[in-house]
C-alpha positions as a Markdown table, in Angstrom:
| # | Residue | x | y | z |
|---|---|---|---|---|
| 1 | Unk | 109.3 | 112.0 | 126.7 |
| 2 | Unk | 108.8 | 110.6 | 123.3 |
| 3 | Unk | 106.1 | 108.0 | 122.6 |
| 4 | Unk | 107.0 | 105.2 | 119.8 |
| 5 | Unk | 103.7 | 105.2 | 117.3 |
| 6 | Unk | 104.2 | 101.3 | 117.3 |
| 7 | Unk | 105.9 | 98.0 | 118.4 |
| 8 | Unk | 106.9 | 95.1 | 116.6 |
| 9 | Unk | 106.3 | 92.1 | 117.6 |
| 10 | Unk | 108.3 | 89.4 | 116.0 |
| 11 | Unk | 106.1 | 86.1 | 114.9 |
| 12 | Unk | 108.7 | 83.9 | 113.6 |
| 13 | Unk | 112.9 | 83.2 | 114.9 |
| 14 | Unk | 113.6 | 83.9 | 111.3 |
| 15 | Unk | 113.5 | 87.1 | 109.5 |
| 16 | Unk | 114.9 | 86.2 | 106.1 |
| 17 | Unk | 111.1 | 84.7 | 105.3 |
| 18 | Unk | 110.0 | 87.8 | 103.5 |
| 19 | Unk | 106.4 | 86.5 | 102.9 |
| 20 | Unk | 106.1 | 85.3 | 106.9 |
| 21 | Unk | 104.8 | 88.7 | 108.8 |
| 22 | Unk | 105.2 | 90.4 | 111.2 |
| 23 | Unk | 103.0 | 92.1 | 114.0 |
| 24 | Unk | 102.8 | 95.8 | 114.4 |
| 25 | Unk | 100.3 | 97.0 | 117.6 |
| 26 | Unk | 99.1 | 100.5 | 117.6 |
| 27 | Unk | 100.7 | 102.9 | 120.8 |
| 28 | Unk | 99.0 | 105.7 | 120.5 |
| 29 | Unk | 95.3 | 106.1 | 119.3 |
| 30 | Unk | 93.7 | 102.9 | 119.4 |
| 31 | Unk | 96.2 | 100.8 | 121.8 |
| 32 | Unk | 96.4 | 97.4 | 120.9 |
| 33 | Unk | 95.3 | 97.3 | 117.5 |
| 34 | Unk | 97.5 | 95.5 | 115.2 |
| 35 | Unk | 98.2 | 95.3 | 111.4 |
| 36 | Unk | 99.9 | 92.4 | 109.7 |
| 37 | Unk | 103.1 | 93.1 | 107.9 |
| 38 | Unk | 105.8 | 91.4 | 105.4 |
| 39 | Unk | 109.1 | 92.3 | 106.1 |
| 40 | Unk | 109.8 | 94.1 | 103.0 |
| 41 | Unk | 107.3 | 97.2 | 104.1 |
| 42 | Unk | 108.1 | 97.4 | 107.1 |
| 43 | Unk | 110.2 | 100.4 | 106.9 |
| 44 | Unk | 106.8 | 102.1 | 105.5 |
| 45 | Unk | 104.9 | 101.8 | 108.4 |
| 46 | Unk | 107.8 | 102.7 | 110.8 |
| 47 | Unk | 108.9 | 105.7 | 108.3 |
| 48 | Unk | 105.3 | 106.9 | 107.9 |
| 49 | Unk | 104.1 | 106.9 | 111.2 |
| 50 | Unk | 107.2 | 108.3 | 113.2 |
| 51 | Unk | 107.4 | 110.6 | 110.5 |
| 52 | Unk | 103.9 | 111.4 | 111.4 |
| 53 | Unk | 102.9 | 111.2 | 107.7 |
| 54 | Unk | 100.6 | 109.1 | 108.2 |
| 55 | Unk | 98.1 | 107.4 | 110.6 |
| 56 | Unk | 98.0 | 103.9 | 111.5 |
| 57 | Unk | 94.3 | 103.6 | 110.8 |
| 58 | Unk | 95.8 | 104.3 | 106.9 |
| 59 | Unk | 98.0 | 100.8 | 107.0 |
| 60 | Unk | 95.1 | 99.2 | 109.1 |
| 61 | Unk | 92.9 | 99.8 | 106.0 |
| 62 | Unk | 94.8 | 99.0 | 103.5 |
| 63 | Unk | 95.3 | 95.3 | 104.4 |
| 64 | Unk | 93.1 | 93.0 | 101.7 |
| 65 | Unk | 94.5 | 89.7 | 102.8 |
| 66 | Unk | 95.4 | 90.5 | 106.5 |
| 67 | Unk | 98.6 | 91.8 | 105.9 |
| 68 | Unk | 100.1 | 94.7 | 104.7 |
| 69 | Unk | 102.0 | 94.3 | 101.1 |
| 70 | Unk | 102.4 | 98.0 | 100.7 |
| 71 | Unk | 99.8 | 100.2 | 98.5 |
């Protein structure tokens, strides 16, 4: 059985708001934990981490404002 990396949770009923983010949570390593993300790098994180490029520990730390803008 397959394990997603990560849900999202959706913070606003609008998605056209591309500075509003939204919530990613960690599903595998550290369960729970949750990065901040605009919707226009999203499709990094999700990419990257089924991909398995890359950790979510990687997006977690490269948040300067809380959310996730891209690096």
């Amino acid at each position: 059985m397959h394990q997603l990396p990560c849900t999202l949770e959706a913070l606003v009923v609008r998605t056209d708001f591309t500075d509003l983010p939204l919530l990613v949570v960690d599903l595998r390593r550290e369960r729970g934990r949750c990065v901040r993300v605009v919707v226009a790098e999203l499709w990094s994180i999700e990419n990257n981490l089924s991909g398995a490029n890359m950790d979510f520990e990687e997006f977690a730390g490269a948040v300067d404002d809380g959310v996730f803008r891209g690096f």
